[in-house]
LOGU-739501 format. One record per residue (C-alpha): residue number from 1; residue in three letters; x, y, z. Coordinates in steps of 0.2 Angstrom, whole numbers, always signed. Example, Ala and Ser with C-alpha at 12.3 -4.5 7.8 and 13.67 -1.06 7.14 Angstrom:
<nodes>
i | aa | c1 | c2 | c3
1 | ALA | +62 | -22 | +39
2 | SER | +68 | -5 | +36
</nodes>
This chain:
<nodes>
i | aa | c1 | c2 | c3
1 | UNK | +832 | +533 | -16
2 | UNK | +820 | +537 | -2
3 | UNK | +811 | +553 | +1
4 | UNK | +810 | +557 | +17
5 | UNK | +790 | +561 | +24
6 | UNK | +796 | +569 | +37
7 | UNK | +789 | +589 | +35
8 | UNK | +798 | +603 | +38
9 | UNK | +792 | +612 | +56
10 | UNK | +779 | +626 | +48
11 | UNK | +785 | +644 | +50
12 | UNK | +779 | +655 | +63
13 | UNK | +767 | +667 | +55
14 | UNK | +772 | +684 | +54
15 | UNK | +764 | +699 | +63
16 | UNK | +755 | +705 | +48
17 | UNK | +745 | +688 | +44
18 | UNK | +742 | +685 | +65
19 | UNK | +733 | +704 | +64
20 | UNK | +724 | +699 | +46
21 | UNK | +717 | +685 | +57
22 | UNK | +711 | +695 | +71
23 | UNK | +703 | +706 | +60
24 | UNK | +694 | +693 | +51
25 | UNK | +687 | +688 | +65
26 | UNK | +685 | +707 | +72
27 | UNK | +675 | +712 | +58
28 | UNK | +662 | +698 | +64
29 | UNK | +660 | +700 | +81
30 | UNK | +662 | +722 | +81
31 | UNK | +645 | +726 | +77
32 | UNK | +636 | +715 | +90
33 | UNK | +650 | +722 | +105
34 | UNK | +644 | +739 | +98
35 | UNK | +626 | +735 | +101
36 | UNK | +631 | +725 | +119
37 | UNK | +640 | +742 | +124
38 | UNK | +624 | +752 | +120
39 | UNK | +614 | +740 | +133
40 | UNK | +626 | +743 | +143
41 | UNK | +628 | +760 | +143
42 | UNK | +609 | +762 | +144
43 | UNK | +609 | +752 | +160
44 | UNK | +619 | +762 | +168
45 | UNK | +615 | +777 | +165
46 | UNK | +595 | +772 | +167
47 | UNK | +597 | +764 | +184
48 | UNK | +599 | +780 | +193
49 | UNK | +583 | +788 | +186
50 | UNK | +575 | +773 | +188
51 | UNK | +576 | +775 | +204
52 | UNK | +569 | +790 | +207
53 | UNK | +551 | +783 | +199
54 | UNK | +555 | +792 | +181
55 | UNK | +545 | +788 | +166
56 | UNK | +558 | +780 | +152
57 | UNK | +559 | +775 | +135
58 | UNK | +548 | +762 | +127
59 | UNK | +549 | +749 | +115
60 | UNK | +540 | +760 | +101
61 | UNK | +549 | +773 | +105
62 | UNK | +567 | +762 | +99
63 | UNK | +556 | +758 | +84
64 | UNK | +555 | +775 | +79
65 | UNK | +574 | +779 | +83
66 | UNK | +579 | +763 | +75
67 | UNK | +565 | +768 | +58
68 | UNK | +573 | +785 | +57
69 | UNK | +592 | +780 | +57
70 | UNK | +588 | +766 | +45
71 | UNK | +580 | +777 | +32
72 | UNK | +593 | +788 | +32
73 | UNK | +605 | +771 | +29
74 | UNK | +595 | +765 | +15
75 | UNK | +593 | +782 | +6
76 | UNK | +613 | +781 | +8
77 | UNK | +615 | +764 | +2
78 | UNK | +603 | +769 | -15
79 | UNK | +614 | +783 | -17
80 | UNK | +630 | +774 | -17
81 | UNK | +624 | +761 | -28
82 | UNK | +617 | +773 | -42
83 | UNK | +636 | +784 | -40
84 | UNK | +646 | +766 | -42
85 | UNK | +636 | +761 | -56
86 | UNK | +636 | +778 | -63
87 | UNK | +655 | +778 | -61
88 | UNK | +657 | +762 | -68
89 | UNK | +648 | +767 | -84
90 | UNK | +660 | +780 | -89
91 | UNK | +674 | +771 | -88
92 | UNK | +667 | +757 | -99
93 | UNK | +664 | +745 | -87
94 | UNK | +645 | +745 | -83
95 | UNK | +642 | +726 | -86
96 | UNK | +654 | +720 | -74
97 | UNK | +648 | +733 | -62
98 | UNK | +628 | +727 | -62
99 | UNK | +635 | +709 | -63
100 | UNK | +643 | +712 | -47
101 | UNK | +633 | +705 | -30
102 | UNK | +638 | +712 | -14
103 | UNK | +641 | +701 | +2
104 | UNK | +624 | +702 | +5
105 | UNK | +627 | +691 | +19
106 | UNK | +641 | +703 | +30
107 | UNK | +630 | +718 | +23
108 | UNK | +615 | +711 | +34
109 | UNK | +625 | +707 | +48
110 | UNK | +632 | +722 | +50
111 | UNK | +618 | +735 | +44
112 | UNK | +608 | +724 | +58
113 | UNK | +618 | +726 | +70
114 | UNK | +625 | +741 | +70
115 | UNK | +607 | +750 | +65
116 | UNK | +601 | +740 | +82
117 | UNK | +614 | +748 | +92
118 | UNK | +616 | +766 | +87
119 | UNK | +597 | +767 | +88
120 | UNK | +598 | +762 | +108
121 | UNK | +612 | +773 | +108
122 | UNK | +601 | +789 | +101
123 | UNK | +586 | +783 | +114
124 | UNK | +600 | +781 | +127
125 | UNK | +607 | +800 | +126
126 | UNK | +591 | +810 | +122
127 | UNK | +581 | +802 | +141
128 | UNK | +596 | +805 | +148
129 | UNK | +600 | +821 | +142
130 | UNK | +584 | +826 | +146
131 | UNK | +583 | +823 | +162
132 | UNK | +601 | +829 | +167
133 | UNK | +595 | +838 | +182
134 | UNK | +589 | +822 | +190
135 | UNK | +608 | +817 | +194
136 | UNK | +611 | +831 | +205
137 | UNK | +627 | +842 | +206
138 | UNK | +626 | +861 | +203
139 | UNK | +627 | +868 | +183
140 | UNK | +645 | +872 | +179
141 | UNK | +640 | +887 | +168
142 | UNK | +649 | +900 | +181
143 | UNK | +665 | +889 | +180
144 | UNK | +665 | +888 | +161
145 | UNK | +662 | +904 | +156
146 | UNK | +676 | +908 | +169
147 | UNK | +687 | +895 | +162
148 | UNK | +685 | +901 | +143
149 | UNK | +687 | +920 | +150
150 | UNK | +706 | +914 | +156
151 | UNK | +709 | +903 | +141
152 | UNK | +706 | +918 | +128
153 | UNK | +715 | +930 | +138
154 | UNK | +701 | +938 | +146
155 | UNK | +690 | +938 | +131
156 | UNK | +672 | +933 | +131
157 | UNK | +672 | +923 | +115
158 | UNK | +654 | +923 | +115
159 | UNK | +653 | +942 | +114
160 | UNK | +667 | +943 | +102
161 | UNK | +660 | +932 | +89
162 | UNK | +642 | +940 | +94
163 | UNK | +651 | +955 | +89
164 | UNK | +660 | +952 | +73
165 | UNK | +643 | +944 | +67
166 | UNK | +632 | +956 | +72
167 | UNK | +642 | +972 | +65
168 | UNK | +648 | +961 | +48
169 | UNK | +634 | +955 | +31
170 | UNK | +618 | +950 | +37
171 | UNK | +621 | +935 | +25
172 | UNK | +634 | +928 | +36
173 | UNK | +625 | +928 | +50
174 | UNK | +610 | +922 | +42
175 | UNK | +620 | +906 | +32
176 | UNK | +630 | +903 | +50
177 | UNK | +611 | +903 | +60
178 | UNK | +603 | +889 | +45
179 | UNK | +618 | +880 | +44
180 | UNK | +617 | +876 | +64
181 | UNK | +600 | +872 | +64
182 | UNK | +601 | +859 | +51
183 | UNK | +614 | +849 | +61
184 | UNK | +604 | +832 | +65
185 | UNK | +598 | +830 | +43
186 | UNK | +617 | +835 | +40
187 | UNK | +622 | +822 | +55
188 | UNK | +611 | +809 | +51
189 | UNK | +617 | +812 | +33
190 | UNK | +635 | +809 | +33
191 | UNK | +633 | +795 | +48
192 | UNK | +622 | +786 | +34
193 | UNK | +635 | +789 | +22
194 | UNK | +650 | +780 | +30
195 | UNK | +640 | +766 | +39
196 | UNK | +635 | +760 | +20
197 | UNK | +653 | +761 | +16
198 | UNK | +660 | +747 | +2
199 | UNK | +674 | +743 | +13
200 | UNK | +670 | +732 | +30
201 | UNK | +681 | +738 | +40
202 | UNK | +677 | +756 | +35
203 | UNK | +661 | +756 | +40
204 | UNK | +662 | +745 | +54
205 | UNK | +678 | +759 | +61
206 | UNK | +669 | +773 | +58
207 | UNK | +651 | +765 | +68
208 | UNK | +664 | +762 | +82
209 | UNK | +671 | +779 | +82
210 | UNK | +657 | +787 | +80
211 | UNK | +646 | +779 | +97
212 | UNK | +662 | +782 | +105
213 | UNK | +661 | +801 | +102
214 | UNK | +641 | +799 | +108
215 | UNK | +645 | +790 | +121
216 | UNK | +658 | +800 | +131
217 | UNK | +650 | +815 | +126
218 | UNK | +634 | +808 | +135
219 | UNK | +646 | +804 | +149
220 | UNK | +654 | +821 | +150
221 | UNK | +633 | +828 | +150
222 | UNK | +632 | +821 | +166
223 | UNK | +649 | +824 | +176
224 | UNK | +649 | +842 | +171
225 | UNK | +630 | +849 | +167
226 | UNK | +628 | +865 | +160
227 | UNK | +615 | +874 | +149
228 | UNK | +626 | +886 | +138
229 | UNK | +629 | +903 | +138
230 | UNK | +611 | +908 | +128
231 | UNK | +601 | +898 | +140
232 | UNK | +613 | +904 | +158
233 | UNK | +615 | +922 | +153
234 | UNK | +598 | +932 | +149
235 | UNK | +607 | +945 | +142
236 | UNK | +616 | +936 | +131
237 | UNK | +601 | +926 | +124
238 | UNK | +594 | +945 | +119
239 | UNK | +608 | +948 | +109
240 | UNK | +608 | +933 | +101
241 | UNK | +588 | +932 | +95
242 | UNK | +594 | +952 | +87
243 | UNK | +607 | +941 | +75
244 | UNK | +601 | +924 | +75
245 | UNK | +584 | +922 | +77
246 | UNK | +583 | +901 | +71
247 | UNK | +595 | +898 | +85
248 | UNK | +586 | +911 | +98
249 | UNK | +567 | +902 | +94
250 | UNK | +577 | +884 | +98
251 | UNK | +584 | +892 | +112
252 | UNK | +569 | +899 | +120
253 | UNK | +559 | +880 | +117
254 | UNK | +574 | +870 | +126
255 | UNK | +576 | +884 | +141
256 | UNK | +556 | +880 | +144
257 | UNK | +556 | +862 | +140
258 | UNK | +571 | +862 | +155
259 | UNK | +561 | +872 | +166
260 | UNK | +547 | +858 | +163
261 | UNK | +557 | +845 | +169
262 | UNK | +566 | +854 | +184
263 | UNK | +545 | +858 | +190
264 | UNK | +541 | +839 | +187
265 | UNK | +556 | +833 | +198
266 | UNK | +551 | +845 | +210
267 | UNK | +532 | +841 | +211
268 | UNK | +530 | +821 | +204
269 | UNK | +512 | +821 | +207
270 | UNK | +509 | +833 | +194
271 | UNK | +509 | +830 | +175
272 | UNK | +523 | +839 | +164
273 | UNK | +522 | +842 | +145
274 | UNK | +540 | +838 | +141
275 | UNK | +547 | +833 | +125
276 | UNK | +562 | +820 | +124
277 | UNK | +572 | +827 | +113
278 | UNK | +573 | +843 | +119
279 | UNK | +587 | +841 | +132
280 | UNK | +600 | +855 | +137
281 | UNK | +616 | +850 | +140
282 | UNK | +633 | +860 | +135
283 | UNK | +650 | +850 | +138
284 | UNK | +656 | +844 | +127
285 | UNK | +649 | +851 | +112
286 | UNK | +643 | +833 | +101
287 | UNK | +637 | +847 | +88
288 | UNK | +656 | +852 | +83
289 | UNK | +661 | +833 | +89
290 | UNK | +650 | +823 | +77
291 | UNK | +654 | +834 | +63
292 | UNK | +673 | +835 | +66
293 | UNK | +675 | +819 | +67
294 | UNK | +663 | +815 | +52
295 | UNK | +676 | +825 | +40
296 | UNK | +691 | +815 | +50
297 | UNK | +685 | +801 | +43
298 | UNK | +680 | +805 | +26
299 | UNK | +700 | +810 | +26
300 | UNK | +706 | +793 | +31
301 | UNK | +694 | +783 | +20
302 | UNK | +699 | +796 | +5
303 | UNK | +684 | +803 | +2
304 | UNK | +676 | +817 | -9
305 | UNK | +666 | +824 | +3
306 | UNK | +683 | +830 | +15
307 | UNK | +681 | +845 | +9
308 | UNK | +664 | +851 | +9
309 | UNK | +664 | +841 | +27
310 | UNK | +678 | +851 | +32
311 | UNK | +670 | +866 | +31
312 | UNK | +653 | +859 | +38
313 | UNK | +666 | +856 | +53
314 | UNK | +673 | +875 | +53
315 | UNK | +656 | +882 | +53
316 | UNK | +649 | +873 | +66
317 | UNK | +662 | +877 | +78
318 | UNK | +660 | +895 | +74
319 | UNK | +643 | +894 | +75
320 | UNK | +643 | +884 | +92
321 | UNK | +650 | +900 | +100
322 | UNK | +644 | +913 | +89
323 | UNK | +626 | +909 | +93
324 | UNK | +626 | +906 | +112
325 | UNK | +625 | +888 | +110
326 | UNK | +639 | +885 | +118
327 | UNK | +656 | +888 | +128
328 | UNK | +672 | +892 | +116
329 | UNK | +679 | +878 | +130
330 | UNK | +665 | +867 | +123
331 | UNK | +668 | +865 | +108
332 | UNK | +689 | +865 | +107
333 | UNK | +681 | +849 | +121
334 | UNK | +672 | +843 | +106
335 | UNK | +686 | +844 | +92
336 | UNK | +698 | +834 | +106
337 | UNK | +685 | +821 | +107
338 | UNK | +683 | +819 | +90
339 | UNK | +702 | +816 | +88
340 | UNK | +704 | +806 | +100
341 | UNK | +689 | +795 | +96
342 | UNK | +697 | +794 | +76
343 | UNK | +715 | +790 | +84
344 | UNK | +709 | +777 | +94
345 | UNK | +698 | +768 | +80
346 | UNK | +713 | +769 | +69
347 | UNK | +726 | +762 | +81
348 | UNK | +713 | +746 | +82
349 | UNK | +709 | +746 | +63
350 | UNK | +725 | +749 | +54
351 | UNK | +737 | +737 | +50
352 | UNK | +755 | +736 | +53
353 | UNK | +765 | +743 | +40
354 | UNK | +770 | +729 | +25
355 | UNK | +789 | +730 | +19
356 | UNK | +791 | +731 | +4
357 | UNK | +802 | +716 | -1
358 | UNK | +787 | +705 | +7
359 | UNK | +780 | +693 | -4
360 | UNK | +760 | +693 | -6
361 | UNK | +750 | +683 | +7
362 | UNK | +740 | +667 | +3
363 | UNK | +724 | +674 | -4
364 | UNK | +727 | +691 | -5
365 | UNK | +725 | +691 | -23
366 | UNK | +707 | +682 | -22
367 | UNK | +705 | +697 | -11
368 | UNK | +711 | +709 | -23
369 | UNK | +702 | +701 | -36
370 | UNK | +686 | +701 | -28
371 | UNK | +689 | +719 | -25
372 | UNK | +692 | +724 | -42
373 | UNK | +677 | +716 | -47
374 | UNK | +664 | +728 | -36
375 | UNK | +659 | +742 | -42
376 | UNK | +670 | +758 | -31
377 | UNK | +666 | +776 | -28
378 | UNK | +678 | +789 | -25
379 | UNK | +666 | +792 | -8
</nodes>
């Protein structure tokens, strides 16, 4: 008998294993699209000031963005490692986790990378948010405050929460006015936290999300420019610095930082002392956005620090309108951004659903096994 050498036509791979592929090849090519769509961003945004003769960012200056982001990333990455060995230790297993080597390879692609373009990113929104007034339009603070008026049936929500903080402990408005002003450490923490994630396409989702929430909000700076209630209102800004002083100093050093810049646009000739970072801008609020957005993703990924980011979340909502930082209408535009920011990197990211009967995939175990073997952290 002869045996036919004749092979079978191969099977048509199933949806699952064609998205595997794709995401194979996603998880290579994401981190320097992020850092392509920062360059771009920035060169959009820049040409218009540009053209009116305005002093930019420099070279050191994306050093020193790129130096402060990346400290946080390493401080991060030493603190996972000490938590996974830590962890591996009291389950009995502390020699497979120090015999364990990372992918140190993808980890330096990536951390390169992404570090490279959320740093032009952070440059991009603060020379741009600083010089908001340069791409004309009128403020929309009379719009908003009469839009979150009609939205709270015919409520100020600045004066409400005002209010309520003003009559209630002196410890809650005291915690409420510290927690707001330590927004960038806690930001900058929790961004750290997630881009040093043992899971690629964890990290890699939550670098995506998290320019895209920067990003539009920057975008959103621009089409609708406004300085807040604190900074619009006078009166308002009195009441404030009576129940939260932090916020009230930081207000009083952006209202004249802006008025620096709207003299200097006015009169080029002359030099301005300006500081970049002080920008003022109002719509959407990025404060409630990147926090929001930050405890999103520590719910998808399973991590411990839902909670606790949760409430970070809550009170810097609260705290945006409390303390005159913001319009109500500001920040429920922030917690929309934030979702739809999550809802669009998790469409991309997660796969389609596995039935149950389907047998496992050529080299998922490897996979598995590989994934056993490094050490895990409930974070």
């Amino acid at each position: 008998m002869y045996r036919s050498c004749r092979r079978s036509p191969a099977a048509s791979p199933s949806p699952r294993r064609l998205w595997t592929r794709a995401a194979a090849a996603r998880l290579w090519w994401t981190p320097p699209l992020l850092l392509l769509a920062s360059l771009t961003l920035f060169t959009v945004l820049w040409r218009p000031l540009a053209a009116q003769g305005l002093t930019g960012p420099s070279l050191a200056m994306f050093a020193s963005a790129l130096g402060g982001i990346a400290a946080y990333v390493v401080a991060a990455f030493g603190l996972r490692t000490v938590l996974a060995l830590l962890l591996a230790w009291r389950r009995g297993g502390l020699r497979r986790g120090v015999g364990w080597r990372p992918p140190l390879g993808e980890w330096a692609w990536d951390g390169g990378w992404l570090l490279a373009g959320h740093a032009l990113l952070a440059m991009t929104y603060s020379w741009c948010k600083l010089y908001l007034p340069a791409y004309g339009g009128g403020l929309w603070d009379a719009r908003l405050a009469a839009l979150d008026t009609r939205l709270h049936l015919g409520v100020n929500p600045n004066v409400f929460a005002l209010t309520i903080f003003s009559q209630g402990p002196p410890w809650a408005a005291k915690l409420l006015d510290a927690e707001y002003s330590v927004f960038v450490p806690t930001m900058l923490a929790g961004a750290a936290w997630f881009l040093v994630h043992p899971r690629r396409e964890a990290r890699q989702g939550f670098a995506a999300g998290f320019w895209l929430v920067w990003a539009v909000g920057l975008v959103g700076y621009i089409a609708m420019p406004a300085l807040g209630p604190a900074l619009a209102f006078e009166g308002l800004r009195g009441e404030v610095g009576a129940v939260f002083p932090i916020a009230a100093r930081y207000q009083l050093a952006l209202q004249h930082n802006y008025s620096q810049v709207v003299r200097m646009l006015a009169d080029p000739g002359r030099e301005y002392l300006i500081g970049p970072a002080l920008g003022v801008a109002a719509m959407p609020s990025l404060h409630v956005a990147a926090h929001a957005f930050l405890a999103l993703w520590a719910a998808a990924v399973g991590s411990a620090l839902r909670t606790p980011l949760l409430l970070l979340a809550l009170l810097t909502f609260v705290g945006s309108v409390a303390t005159g930082w913001h319009y109500a209408v500001d920040s429920w535009a922030g917690l929309l951004l934030a979702g739809a920011a999550f809802l669009l990197v998790r469409k991309l990211l997660v796969p389609p659903p596995r039935p149950a009967s389907a047998a496992p995939e050529a080299g998922a175990q490897d996979a598995a096994d590989q994934t056993a073997r490094a050490p895990q952290t409930p974070c």
